[in-house]
C-alpha atoms as one frame of an Amber mdcrd trajectory, in Angstrom:
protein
 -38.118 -12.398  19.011 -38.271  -8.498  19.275 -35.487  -6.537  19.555 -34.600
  -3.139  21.099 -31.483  -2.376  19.933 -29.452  -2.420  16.291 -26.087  -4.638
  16.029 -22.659  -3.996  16.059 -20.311  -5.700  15.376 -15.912  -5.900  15.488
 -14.357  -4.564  13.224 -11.232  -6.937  11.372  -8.409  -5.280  10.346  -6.246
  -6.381   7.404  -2.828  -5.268   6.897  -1.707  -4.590   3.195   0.933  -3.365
   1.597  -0.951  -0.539  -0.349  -2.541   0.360   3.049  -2.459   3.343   5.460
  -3.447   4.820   8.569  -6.797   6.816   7.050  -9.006   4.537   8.781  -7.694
   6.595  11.993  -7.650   9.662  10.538 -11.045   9.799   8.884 -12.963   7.798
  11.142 -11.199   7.541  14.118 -10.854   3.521  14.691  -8.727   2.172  16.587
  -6.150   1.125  13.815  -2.953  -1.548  15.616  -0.039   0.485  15.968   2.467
   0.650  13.298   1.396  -0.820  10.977  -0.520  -0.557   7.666  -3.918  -1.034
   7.597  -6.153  -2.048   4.221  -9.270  -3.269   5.029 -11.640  -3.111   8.120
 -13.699  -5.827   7.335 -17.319  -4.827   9.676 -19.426  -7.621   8.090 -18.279
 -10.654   7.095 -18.738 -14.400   7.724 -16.193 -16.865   6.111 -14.258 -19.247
   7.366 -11.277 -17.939   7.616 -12.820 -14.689   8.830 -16.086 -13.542  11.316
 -17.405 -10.576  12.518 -18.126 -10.655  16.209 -21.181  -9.103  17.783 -19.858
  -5.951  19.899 -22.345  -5.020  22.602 -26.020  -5.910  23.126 -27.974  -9.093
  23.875 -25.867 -10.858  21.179 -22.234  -9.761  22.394 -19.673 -12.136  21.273
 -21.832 -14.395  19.177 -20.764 -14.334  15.410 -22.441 -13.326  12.300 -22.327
 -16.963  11.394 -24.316 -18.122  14.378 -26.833 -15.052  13.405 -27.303 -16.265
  10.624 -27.727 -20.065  11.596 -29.763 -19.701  14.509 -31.345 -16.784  14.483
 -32.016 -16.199  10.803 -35.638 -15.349  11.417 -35.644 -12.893  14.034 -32.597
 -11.147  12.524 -33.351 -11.158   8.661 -36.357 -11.826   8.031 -38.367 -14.612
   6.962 -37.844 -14.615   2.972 -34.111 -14.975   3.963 -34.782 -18.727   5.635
 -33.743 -19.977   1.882 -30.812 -18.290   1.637 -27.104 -20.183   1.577 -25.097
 -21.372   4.420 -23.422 -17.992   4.973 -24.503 -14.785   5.337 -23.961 -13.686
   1.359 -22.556 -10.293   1.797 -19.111  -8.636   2.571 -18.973  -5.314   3.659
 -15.646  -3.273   3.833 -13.673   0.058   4.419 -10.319   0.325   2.165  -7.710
   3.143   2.758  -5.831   2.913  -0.604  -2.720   5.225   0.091  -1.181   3.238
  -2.912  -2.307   1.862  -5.985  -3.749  -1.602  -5.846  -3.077  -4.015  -8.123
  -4.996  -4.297 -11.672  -7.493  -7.327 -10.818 -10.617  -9.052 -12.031 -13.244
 -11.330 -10.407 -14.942 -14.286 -12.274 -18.384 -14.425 -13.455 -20.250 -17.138
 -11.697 -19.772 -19.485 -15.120 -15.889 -18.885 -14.954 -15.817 -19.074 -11.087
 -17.265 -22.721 -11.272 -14.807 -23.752 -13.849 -11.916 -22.070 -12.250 -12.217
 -22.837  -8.595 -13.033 -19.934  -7.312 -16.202 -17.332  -6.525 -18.074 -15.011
  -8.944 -18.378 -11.592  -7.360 -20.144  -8.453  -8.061 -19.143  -5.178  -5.808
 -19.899  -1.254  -5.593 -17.724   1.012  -4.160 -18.282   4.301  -2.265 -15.669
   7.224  -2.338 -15.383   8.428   1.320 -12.196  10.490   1.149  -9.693  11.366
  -2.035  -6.940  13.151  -2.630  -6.906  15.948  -4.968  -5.501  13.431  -7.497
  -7.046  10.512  -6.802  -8.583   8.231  -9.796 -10.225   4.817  -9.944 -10.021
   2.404 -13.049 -12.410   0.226 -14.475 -13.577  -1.304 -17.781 -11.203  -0.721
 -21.068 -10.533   1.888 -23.371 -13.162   2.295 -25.914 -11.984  -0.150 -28.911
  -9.607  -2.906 -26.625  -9.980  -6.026 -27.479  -7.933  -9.147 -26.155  -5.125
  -9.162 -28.355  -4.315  -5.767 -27.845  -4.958  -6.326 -24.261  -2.364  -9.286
 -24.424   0.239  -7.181 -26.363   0.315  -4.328 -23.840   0.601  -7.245 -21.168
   3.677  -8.567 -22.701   5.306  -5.278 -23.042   4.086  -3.737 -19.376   2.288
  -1.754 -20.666  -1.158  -2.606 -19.556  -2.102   1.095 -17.939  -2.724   2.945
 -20.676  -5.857   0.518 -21.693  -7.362   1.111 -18.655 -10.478   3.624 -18.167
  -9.147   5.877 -15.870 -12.036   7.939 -13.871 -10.915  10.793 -11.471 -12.267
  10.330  -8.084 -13.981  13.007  -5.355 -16.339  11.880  -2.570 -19.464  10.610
  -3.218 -18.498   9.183  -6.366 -20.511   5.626  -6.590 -18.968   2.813  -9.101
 -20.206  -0.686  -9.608 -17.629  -3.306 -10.719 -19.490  -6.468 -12.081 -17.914
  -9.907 -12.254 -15.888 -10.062 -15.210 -14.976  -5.899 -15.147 -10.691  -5.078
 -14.881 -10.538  -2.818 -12.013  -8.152  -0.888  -9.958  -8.161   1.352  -6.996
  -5.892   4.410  -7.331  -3.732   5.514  -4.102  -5.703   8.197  -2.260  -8.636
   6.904  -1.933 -11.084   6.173   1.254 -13.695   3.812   0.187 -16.578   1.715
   1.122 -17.045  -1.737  -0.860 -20.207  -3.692  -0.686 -19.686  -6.849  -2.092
 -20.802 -10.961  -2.821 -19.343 -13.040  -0.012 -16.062 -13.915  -2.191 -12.475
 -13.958  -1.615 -11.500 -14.595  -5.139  -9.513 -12.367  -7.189  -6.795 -12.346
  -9.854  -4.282 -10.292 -10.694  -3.338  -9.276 -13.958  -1.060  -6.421 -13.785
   0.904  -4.704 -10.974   2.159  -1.706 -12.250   5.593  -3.331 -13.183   6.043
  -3.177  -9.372   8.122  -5.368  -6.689   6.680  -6.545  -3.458   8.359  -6.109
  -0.547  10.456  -9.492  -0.937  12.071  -7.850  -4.041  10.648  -9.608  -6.491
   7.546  -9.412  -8.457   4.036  -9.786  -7.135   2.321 -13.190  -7.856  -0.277
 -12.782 -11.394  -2.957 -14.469 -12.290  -2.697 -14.010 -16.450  -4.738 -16.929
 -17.508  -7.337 -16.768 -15.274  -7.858 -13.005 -15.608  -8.077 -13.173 -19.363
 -10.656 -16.248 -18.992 -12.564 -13.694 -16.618 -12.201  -9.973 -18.652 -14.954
  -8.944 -20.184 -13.399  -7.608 -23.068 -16.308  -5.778 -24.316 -16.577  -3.439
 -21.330 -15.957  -0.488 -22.247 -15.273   2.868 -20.443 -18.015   2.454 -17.680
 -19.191   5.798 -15.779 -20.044   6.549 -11.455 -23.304   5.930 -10.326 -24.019
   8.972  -8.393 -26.304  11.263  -9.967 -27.895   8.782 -12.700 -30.406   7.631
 -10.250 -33.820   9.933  -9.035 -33.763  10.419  -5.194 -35.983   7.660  -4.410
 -33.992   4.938  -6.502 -31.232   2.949  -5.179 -27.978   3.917  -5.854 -26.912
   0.440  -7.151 -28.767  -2.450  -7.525 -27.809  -5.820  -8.560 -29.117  -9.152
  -8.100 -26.896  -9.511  -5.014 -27.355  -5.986  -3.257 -28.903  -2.880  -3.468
 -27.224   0.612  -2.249 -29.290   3.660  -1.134 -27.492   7.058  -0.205 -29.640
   8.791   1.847 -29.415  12.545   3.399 -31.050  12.265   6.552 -32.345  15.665
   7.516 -35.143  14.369   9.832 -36.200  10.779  11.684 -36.819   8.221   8.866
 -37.453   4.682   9.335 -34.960   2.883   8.690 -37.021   0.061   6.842 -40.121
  -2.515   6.851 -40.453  -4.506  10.166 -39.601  -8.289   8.897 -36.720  -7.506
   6.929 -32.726  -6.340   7.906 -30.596  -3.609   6.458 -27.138  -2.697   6.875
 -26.736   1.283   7.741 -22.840   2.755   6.743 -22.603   6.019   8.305 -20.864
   8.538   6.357 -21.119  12.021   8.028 -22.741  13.353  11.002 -24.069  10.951
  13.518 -27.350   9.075  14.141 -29.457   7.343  17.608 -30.993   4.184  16.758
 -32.675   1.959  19.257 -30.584   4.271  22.356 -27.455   3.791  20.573 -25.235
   6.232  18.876 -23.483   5.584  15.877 -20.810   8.018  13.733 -18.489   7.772
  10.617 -17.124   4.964   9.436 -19.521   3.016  11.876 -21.499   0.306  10.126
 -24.519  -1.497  11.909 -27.408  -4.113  11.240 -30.904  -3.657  11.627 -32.184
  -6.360  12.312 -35.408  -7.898  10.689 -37.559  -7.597  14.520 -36.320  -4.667
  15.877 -39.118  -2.971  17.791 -37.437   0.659  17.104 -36.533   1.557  13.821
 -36.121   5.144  13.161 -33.129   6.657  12.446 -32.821   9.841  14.276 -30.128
  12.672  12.830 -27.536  14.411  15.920 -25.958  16.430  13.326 -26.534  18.802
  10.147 -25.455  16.989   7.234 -25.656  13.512   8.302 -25.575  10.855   5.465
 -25.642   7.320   5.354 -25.534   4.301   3.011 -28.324   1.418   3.576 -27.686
  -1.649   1.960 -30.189  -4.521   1.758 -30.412  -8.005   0.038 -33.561  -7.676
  -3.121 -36.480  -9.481  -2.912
């Protein structure tokens, strides 16, 4: 199987309460009308959720039947041992609010709780002037003070708070408190997990009236309470090192001023595009557009229409 062109797929939008219509206004999607839009999930195979091939030889297949049947041809050989699902979920978020103070279990909490570890990154595509992300503790919390400041509502001033601009990188490990200020754009690259407790919600209502649903003793199981005051990604790494890497993904930011390939024949990446516009394969692709390339595809390089054209790769480590 050689392939001539990169894949696209559909994106999935999510309504949520904390959402907005930035999607539209950054990128340009096609957002439903009138209401408030989250998350466009562009990769992602779950059950209760698929991304649909848009375009090309594999038009309307899903990422699940990729990754089933064509596993070889699309990622690459040293993928053929991989799980039943594709293991990454890849996401735009349009915070105009604040989301809710959460956690995600470690993989030894997940498996006694139910649920699914996961480890993400996140991108900052657009921010307000006075937009801020928050992660990890302040220096010296421990759990009972933690608690305390739970009981009275008063859980925000524990929280490292890190002003946000674009470009800024942070990774958010299983078992890290976390937070997305409103204002923010975002791209998250995460483990194929839905799982995620809340701890705190700003002393908030939902739109019933009443108080959002929490999640107290799981997110205390999951906190690690020794993280402490955590720091962005972006500029810790030299040029040719990946922005994040992880057991589960690895990030690269790349400025594309001239052709590049876009990776080793026999293996996939994911390319985010986050200014300008690129051809690949005789397709174009822009902002906010997010496409695979797949393990066999004959044509590889990624060819820059624009000054200033940037994009994130992601790929799965060896």
């Amino acid at each position: 199987m050689n392939l001539t062109q990169p894949i696209q797929f559909k994106p999935l939008f999510m309504e949520r309460v904390w959402g907005g219509r930035h999607l539209e206004t950054v990128f340009g999607k096609l957002l439903p009308p009138g209401v408030r839009i989250g998350e466009s999930w562009e990769l992602v195979d779950r059950v209760d959720a698929q991304s649909v091939v848009d375009g090309g030889v594999f038009d309307g297949q899903t990422l699940h039947q990729l990754w089933s049947e064509h596993r070889t041809g699309i990622f690459g050989e040293r993928h053929q041992a991989g799980g039943e699902r594709f293991p990454l979920l890849i996401k735009w978020l349009d915070a105009r609010e604040r989301l809710s103070v959460q956690v995600h279990p470690p993989e030894e909490v997940a498996a006694e709780l139910g649920g699914e570890p996961k480890t993400e990154m996140w991108y900052v595509a657009a921010a307000d002037d006075d937009a801020e992300l928050f992660a990890g503790l302040v220096k010296g919390t421990d759990r009972a003070a933690f608690e305390s400041a739970l009981e009275r509502g008063e859980v925000e001033r524990l929280l490292h708070r890190l002003p946000s601009h674009v470009g800024d990188c942070l990774f958010i490990p299983s078992g890290r408190v976390h937070a997305i200020g409103g204002g923010n754009v975002i791209l998250e690259v995460q483990q194929n997990s839905d799982t995620t407790y809340r701890v705190f919600d700003w002393n908030r209502k939902g739109l019933d009236g009443k108080p959002r649903e929490l999640h107290i003793p799981a997110s205390l199981r999951s906190i690690d309470f020794d993280d402490w005051e955590p720091t962005y990604q972006s500029g810790e790494n030299a040029p040719e090192e990946p922005l994040v890497a992880s057991p589960f993904f690895e990030v690269e930011h790349w400025e594309l001023e001239a052709p590049r390939d876009a990776g080793l024949f026999g293996d996939f990446s994911v390319i985010t595009v986050l200014t300008g516009a690129i051809r690949c394969g005789g397709r174009e692709f822009f902002p906010g557009d997010c496409f695979l390339i797949p393990a066999k595809l004959v044509e590889r390089l990624l060819i820059p229409l624009k000054p200033d054209t940037t994009l994130l790769k992601t790929t799965i480590p060896a």
